[in-house]
C-alpha positions as CSV (number, residue, x, y, z in Angstrom):
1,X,-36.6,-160.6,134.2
2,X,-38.8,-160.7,131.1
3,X,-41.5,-157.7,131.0
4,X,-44.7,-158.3,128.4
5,X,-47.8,-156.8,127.6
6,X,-50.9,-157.8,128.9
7,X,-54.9,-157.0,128.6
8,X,-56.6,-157.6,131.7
9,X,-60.7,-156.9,132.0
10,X,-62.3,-155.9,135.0
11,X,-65.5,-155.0,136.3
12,X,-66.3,-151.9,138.7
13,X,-68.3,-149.6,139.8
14,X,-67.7,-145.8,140.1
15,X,-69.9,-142.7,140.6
16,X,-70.3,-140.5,137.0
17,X,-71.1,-137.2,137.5
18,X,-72.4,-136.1,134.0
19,X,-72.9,-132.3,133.1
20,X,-76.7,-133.2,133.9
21,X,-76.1,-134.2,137.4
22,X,-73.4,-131.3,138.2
23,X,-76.0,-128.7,136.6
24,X,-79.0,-130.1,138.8
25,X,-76.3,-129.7,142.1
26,X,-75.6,-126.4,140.6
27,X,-79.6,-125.8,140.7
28,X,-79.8,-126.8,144.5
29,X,-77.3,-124.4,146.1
30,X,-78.5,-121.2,143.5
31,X,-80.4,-118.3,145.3
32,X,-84.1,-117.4,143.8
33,X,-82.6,-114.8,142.0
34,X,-79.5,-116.5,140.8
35,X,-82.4,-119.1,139.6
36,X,-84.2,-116.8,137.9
37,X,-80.9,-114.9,136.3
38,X,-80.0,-118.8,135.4
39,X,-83.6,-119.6,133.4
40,X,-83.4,-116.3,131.8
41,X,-79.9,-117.5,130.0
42,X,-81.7,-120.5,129.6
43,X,-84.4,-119.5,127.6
44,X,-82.1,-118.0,125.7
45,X,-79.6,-119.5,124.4
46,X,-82.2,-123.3,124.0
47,X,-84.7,-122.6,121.6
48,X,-86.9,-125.5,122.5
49,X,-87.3,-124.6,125.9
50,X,-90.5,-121.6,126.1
51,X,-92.2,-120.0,128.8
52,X,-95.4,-121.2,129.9
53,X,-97.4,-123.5,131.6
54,X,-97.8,-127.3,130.2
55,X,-101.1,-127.6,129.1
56,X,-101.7,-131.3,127.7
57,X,-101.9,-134.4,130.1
58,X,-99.5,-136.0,128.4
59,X,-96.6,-133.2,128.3
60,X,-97.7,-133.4,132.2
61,X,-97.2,-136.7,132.7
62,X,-94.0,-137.0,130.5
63,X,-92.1,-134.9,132.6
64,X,-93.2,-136.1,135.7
65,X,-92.3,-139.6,134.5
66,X,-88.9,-138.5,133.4
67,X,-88.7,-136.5,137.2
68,X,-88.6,-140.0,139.0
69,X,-86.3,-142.2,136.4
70,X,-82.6,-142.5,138.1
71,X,-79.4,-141.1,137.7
72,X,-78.1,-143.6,135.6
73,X,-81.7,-144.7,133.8
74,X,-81.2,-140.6,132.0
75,X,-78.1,-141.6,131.6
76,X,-77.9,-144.7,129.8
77,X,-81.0,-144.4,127.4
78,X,-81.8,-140.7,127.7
79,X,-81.8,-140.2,123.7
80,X,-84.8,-142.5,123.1
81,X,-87.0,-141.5,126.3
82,X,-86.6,-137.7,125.0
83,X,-88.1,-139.4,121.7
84,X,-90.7,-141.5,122.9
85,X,-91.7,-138.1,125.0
86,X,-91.8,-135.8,121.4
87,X,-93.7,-139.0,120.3
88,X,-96.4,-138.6,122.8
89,X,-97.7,-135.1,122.3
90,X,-99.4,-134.6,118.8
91,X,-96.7,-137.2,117.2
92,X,-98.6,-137.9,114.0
93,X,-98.7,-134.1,113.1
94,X,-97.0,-133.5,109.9
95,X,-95.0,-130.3,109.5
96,X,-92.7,-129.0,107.1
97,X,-89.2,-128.0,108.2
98,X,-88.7,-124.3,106.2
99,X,-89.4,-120.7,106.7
100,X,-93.2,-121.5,105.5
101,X,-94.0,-123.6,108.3
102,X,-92.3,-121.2,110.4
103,X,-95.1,-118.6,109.3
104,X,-98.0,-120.6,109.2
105,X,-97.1,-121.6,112.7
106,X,-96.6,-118.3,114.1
107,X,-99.9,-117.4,112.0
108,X,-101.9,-119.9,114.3
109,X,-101.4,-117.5,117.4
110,X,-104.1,-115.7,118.9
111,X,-104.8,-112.5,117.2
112,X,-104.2,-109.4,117.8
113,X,-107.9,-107.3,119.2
114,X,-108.6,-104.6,117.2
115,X,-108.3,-102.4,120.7
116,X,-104.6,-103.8,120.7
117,X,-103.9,-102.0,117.4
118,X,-100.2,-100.3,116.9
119,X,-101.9,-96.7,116.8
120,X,-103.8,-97.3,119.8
121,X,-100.8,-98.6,121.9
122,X,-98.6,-95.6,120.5
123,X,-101.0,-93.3,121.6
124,X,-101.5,-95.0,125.1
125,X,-97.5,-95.4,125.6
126,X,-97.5,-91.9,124.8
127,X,-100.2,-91.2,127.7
128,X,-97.5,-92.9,130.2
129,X,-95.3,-91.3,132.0
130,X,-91.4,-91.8,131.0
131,X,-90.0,-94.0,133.9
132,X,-86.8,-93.5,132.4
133,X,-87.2,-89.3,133.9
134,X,-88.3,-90.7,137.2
135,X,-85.6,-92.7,138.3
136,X,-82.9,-90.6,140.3
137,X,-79.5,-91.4,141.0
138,X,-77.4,-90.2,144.2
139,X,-74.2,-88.2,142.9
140,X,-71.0,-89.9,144.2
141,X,-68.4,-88.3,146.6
142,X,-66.1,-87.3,144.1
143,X,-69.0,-85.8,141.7
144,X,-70.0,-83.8,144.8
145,X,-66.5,-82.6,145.4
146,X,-65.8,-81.9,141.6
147,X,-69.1,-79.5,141.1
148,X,-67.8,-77.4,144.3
149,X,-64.4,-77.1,143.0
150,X,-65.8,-76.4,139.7
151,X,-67.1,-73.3,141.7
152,X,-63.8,-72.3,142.9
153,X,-61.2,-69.5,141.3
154,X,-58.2,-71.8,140.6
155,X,-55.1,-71.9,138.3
156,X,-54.8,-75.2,135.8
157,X,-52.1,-76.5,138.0
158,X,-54.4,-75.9,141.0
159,X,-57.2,-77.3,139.1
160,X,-54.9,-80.6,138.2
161,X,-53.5,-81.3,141.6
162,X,-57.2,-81.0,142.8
163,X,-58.6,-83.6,140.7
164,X,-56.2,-86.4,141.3
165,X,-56.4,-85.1,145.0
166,X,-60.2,-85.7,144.5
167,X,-60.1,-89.1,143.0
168,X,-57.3,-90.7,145.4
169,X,-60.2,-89.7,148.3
170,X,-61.8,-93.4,148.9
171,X,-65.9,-93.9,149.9
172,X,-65.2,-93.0,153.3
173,X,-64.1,-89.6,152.6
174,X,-60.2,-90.3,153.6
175,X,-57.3,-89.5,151.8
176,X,-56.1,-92.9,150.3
177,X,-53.0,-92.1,149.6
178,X,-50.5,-90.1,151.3
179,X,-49.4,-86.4,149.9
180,X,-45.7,-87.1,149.3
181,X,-46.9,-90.3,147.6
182,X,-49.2,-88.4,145.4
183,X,-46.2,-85.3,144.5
184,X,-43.7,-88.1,144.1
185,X,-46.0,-89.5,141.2
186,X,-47.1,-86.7,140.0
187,X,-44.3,-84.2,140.1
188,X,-46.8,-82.0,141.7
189,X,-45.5,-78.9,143.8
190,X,-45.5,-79.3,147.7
191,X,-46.9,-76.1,149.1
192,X,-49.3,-76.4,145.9
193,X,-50.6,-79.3,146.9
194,X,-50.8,-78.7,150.5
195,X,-52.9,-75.3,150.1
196,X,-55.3,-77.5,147.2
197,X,-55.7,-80.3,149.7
198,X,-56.3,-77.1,152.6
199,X,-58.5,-76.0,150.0
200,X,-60.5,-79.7,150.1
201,X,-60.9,-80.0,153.5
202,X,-62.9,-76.8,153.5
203,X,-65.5,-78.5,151.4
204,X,-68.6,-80.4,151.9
205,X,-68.9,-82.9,154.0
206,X,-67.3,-81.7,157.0
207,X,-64.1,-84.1,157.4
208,X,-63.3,-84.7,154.1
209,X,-59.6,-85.6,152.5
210,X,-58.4,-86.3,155.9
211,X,-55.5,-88.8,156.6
212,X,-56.6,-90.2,160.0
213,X,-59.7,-90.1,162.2
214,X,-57.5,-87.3,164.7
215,X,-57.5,-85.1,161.8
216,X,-60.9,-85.7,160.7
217,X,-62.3,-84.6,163.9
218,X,-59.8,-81.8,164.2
219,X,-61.1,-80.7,160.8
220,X,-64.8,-80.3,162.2
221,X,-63.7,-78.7,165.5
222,X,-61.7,-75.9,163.2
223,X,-64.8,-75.4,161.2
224,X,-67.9,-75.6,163.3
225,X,-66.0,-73.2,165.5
226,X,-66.1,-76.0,168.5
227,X,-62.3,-75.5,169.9
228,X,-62.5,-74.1,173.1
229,X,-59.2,-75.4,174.3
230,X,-60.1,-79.0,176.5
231,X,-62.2,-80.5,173.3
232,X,-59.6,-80.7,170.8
233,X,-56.2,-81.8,173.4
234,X,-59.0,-84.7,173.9
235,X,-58.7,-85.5,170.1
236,X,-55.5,-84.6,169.8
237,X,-53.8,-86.4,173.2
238,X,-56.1,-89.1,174.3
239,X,-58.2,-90.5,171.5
240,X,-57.0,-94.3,172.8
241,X,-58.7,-93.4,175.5
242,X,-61.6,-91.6,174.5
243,X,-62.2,-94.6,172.3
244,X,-61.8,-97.3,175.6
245,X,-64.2,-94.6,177.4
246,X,-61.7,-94.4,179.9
247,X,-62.9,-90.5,181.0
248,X,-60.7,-91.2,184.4
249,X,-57.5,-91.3,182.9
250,X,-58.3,-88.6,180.6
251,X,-59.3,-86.3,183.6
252,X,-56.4,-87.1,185.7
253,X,-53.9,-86.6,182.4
254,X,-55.7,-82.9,181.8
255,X,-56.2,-82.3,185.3
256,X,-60.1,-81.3,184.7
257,X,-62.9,-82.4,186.2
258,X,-64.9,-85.6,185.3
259,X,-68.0,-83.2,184.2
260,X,-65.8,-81.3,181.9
261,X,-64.5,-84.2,179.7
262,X,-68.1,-86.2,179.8
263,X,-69.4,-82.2,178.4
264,X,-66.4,-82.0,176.0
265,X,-66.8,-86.0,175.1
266,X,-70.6,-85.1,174.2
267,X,-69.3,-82.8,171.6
268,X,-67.0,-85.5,169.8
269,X,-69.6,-87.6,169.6
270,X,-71.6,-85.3,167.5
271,X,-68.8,-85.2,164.4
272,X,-68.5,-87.8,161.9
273,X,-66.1,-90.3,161.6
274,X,-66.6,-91.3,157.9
275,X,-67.2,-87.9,156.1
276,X,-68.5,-90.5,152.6
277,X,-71.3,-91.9,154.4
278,X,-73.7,-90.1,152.9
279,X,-72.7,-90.9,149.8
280,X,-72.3,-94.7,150.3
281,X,-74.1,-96.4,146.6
282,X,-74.8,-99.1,148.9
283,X,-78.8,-100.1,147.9
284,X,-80.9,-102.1,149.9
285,X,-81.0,-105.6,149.6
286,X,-84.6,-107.4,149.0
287,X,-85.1,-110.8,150.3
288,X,-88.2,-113.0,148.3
289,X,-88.2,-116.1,150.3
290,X,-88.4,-119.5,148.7
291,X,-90.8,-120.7,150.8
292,X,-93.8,-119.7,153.0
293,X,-94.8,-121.0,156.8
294,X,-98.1,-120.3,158.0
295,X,-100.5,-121.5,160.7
296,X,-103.9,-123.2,159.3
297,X,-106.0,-124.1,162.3
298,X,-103.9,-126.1,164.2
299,X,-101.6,-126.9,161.9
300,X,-98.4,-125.2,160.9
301,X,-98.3,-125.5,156.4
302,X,-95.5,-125.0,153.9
303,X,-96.2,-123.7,150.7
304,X,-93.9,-122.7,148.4
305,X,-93.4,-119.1,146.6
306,X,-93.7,-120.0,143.1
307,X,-93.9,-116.2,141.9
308,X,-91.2,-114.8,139.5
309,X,-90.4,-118.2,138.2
310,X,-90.7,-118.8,134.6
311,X,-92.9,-122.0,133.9
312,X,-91.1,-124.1,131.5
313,X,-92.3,-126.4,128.5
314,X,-90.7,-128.0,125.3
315,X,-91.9,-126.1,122.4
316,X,-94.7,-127.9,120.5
317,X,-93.2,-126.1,117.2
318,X,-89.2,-127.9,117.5
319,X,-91.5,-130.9,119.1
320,X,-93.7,-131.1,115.4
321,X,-90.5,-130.1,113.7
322,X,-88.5,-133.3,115.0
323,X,-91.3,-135.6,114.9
324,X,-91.3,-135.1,110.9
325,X,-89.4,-137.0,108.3
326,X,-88.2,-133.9,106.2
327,X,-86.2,-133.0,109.6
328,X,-83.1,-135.2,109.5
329,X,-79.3,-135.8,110.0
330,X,-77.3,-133.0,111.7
331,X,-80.6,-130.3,112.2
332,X,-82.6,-133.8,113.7
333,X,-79.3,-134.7,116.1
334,X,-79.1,-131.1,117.1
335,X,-82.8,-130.1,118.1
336,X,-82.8,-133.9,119.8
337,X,-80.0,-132.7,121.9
338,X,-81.5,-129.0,123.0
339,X,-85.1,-131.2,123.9
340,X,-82.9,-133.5,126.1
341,X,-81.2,-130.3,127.6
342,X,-84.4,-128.7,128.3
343,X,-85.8,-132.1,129.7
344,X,-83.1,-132.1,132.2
345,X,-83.8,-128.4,133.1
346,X,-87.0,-128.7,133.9
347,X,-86.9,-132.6,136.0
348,X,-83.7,-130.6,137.9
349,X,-86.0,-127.3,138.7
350,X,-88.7,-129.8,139.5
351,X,-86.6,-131.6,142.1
352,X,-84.6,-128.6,144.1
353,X,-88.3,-127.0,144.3
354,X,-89.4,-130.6,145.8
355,X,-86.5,-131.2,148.2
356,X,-86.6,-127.5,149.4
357,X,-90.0,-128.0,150.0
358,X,-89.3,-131.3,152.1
359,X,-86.6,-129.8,153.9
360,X,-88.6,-127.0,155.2
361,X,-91.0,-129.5,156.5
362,X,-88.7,-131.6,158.3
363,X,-87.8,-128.1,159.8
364,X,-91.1,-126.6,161.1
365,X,-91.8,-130.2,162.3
366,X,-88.5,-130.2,164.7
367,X,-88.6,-125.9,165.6
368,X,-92.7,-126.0,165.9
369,X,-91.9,-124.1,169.5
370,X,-89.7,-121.8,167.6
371,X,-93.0,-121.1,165.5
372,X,-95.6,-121.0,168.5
373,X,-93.2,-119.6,171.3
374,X,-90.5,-117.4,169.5
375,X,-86.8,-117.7,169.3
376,X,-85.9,-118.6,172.9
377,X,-87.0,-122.1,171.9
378,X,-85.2,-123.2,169.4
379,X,-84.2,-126.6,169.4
380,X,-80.6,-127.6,168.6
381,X,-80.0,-129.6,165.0
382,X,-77.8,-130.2,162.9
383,X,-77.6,-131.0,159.1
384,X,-77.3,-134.6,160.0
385,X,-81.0,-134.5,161.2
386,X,-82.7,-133.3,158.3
387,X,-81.1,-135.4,156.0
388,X,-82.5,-138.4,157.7
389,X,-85.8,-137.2,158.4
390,X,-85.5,-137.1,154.1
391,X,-83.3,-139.8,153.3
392,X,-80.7,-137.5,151.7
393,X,-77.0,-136.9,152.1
394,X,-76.0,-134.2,154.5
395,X,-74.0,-132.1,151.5
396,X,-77.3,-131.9,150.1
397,X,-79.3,-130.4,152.8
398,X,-76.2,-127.9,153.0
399,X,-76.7,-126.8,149.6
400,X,-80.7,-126.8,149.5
401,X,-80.5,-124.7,152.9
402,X,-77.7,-122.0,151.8
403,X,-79.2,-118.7,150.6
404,X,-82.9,-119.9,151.0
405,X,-85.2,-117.7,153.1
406,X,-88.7,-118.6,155.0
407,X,-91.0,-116.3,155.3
408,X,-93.1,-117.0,158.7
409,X,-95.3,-115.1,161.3
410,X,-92.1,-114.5,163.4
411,X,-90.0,-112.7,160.0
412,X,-88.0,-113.9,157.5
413,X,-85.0,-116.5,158.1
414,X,-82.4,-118.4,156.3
415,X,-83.2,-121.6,156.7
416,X,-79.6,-121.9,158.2
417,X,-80.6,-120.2,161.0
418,X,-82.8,-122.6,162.3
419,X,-79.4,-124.9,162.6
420,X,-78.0,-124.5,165.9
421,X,-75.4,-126.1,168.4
422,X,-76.7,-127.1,172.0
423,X,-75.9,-125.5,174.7
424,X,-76.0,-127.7,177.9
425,X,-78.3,-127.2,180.9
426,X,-77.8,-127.7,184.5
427,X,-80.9,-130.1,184.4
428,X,-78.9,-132.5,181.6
429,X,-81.0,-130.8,178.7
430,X,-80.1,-129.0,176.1
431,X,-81.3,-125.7,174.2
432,X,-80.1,-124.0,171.0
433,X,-77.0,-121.5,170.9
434,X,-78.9,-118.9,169.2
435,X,-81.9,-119.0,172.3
436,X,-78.3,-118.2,174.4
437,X,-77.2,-115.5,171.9
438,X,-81.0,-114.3,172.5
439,X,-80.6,-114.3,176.2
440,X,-77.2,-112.4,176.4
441,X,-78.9,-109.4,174.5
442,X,-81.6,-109.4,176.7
443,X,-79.5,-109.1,179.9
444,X,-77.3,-106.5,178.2
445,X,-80.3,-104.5,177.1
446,X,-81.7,-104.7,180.8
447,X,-78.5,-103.8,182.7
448,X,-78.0,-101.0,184.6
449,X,-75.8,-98.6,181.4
450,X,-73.9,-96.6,184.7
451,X,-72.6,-100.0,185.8
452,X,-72.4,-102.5,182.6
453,X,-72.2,-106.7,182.9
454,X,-69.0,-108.0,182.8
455,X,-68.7,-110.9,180.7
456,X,-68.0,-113.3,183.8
457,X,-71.6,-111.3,185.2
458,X,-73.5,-112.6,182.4
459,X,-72.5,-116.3,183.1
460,X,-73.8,-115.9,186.7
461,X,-77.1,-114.4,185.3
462,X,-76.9,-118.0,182.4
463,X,-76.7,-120.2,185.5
464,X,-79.5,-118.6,187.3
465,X,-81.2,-119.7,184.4
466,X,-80.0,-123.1,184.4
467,X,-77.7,-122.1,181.4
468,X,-73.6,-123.9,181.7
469,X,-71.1,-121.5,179.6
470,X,-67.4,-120.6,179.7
471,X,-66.7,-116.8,180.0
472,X,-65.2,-117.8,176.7
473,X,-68.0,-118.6,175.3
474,X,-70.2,-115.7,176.3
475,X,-67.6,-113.4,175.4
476,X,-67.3,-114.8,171.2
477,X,-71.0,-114.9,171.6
478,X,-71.3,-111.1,172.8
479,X,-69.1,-110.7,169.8
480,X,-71.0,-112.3,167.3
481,X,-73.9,-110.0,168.6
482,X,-71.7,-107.4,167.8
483,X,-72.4,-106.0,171.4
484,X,-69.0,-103.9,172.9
485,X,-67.4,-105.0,176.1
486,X,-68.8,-103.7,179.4
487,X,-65.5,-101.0,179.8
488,X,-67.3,-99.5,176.5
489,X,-70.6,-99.7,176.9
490,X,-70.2,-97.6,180.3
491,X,-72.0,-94.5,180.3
492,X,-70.9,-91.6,183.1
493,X,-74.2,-89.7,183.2
């Protein structure tokens, strides 16, 4: 059998995905503030691009025009519509490319006012009041432990063994390591570090450099003086138990009565689990929603939040600098390629602020109940909806709804949240899972705390209310609500 070589030629089609089109998906699924992190490094590291808004018609209506042109339109002749768009603004201007045009064109700024002068801001700046001063900082665990040991008479050793004692305690105030690790490593002396770590537990926070949550608690009972010989056998003998709130077992097993461990149970419940708490460096997270839903007459309106975004623009400097004959070969080729790059930027910002902006639409149309009635009527959907109501893919939906908040009368939302499953109805509707998550925590918060809802309770109350659910599926919802079972949410008094 004879083998040979052969060209063939065929035709197909396939699907590019160009660094333009994988940085304008990137731009849909960023947060606001990953956007704004994201222009920042932008604006720096593209010379052309500047802050600010376009001010001539036709910078206006070149970007627009380059907003709607297709996928494979930027594609194919993307190098001679960025051109024809440096062409169209001031293109028979005449500029020189060297540092002397540089200077006369930062020359033609506005001036400075004579109010604005550099003694008058120095002596204003001085006037203000140093921020830098005003900003405080919480001390960490281990600085707080450090200063009182700093306070303490020890020897060298002691002073070692406490300080890698102090830095193996993790944020919530537990001993990370065991102590026979910790001498094993660091040749430390056993009693030494035993009467140190004796030493530790003495400090503030109550609790601190335990190895368990018994001996946590046991540490507060020993030093607020709260052992009075039931309280701490509780801690020490029936904690399982004390944590199922099973107060009947721990009665019978002590052979006290019920009042005494519900009085000694009281106490426990005043100490502190996690000792660190305090001390957590967890900050509070700010949400700035992407997008704004408000009632106008009638009429429920979507506006989006536009604040904190840098307004982009090609510079007119790079865009007089091309434009001119002196600027040629590699400088020409590379300030061509930065305006294309910052063409790009600014269409793909353009589109993820216009399909946000349609997808919210598409939402407050299908959830205007949710907006006029509250949260008990939200309607089931899915991504598949949106995308039609749109004419987009559902992938892109998912991106453009991930991380994106709505601000409305009713609070602040993902827009994933307004995504649900249906639920069916004994009448052969359907309503939203997150209206059944709503109606669970109402029932829990309206039971009866002496004799809690079983999970099989709550789907008797659902069907009084025309609501079909497994005990199943009440019980992953109860969970998702992060609401305990009914043996621990059982109070005895």
């Amino acid at each position: 059998m004879a083998y040979d070589l052969r060209q063939n030629f065929k035709l197909t089609q396939s699907l590019l995905m160009t660094p333009q089109l994988q940085q304008a998906i990137k731009l849909l699924q960023l947060s606001r503030m990953e956007l704004e992190q994201f222009v920042e490094a932008q604006l720096a590291e593209n010379p052309v691009l500047e802050e600010g808004q376009t001010e001539s018609v036709e910078e206006r209506v070149q970007v627009e025009r380059e907003a709607e042109r297709t996928e494979a339109q930027a594609v194919s002749d993307h190098i001679s519509s960025a051109t024809s768009m440096l062409d169209s603004v001031n293109g028979d201007t005449k500029q020189e490319v060297d540092w002397d045009s540089m200077a006369r064109y930062e020359e033609s700024a506005a001036p400075i006012p004579s109010s604005m002068t550099s003694s008058s801001s120095n002596r204003f700046d001085d006037e203000q009041p140093n921020y830098e001063n005003m900003v405080t900082r919480t001390a960490t665990l281990q600085e707080h432990l450090m200063a009182q040991i700093g306070e303490l008479e020890l020897s060298e050793d002691e002073k070692r063994v406490a300080l890698v004692l102090t830095g193996n305690i993790d944020d919530k105030g537990y001993l990370a390591t065991s102590l026979e690790e910790l001498c094993n490593q660091e040749s430390f002396d056993k009693e030494l570090a035993e009467g140190v770590l004796d030493t530790i537990q003495r400090l503030d926070p109550p609790g601190i450099g335990a190895t368990s949550l018994k001996e946590c608690l046991l540490i507060q009972l020993r030093l607020g003086k709260l052992k009075n010989g039931v309280v701490e056998k509780i801690v020490e003998n029936h904690l399982t138990d004390l944590e199922n709130r099973n107060y009947p077992a721990i009665a019978k097993a002590m052979k006290i009565p019920m009042e005494k461990v519900i009085e000694n149970v009281a106490i426990i419940a005043e100490l502190e689990p996690i000792p660190g708490r305090q001390f957590s460096t967890d900050s509070a997270q700010y949400i700035v929603p992407d997008v704004y839903v408000f009632k106008l007459g009638d009429e429920w309106v979507v506006s989006l939040n536009e604040d904190g975004l840098p307004k982009l623009r090609v510079s007119k400097f790079y865009n007089n600098m091309v434009t001119s004959k002196e600027a040629q070969g590699a400088d020409k080729n590379y300030i061509q390629e930065k305006m294309k790059s910052a063409v790009w930027l600014i269409k793909s910002i353009q589109q993820r602020q216009r399909t946000i902006f349609r997808a919210t639409e598409s939402i407050v149309a299908r959830q205007k109940d949710f907006f006029e009635l509250g949260a008990e009527h939200l309607k089931p959907m899915i991504l598949k909806d949106i995308a039609e109501d749109i004419e987009m893919h559902e992938s892109t939906i998912s991106r453009v709804t991930s991380n994106k908040y709505v601000h409305t009368p009713r609070g602040i939302f993902e827009l994933k949240y307004f995504f649900n499953s249906s639920v069916a109805k004994t009448d052969g509707d359907s309503v939203a899972s997150e209206s059944v998550k709503r109606m669970i925590s109402e029932i829990v918060k309206s039971e009866d705390q002496l004799h809690p809802h079983s999970d099989q309770r709550i789907v008797e109350l659902l069907e009084e209310r025309g609501i079909q659910l497994a005990r199943r599926t009440v019980a992953k919802y109860r969970e998702q609500l992060n609401i305990l079972p009914s043996s621990k949410r059982k109070k005895y008094c």
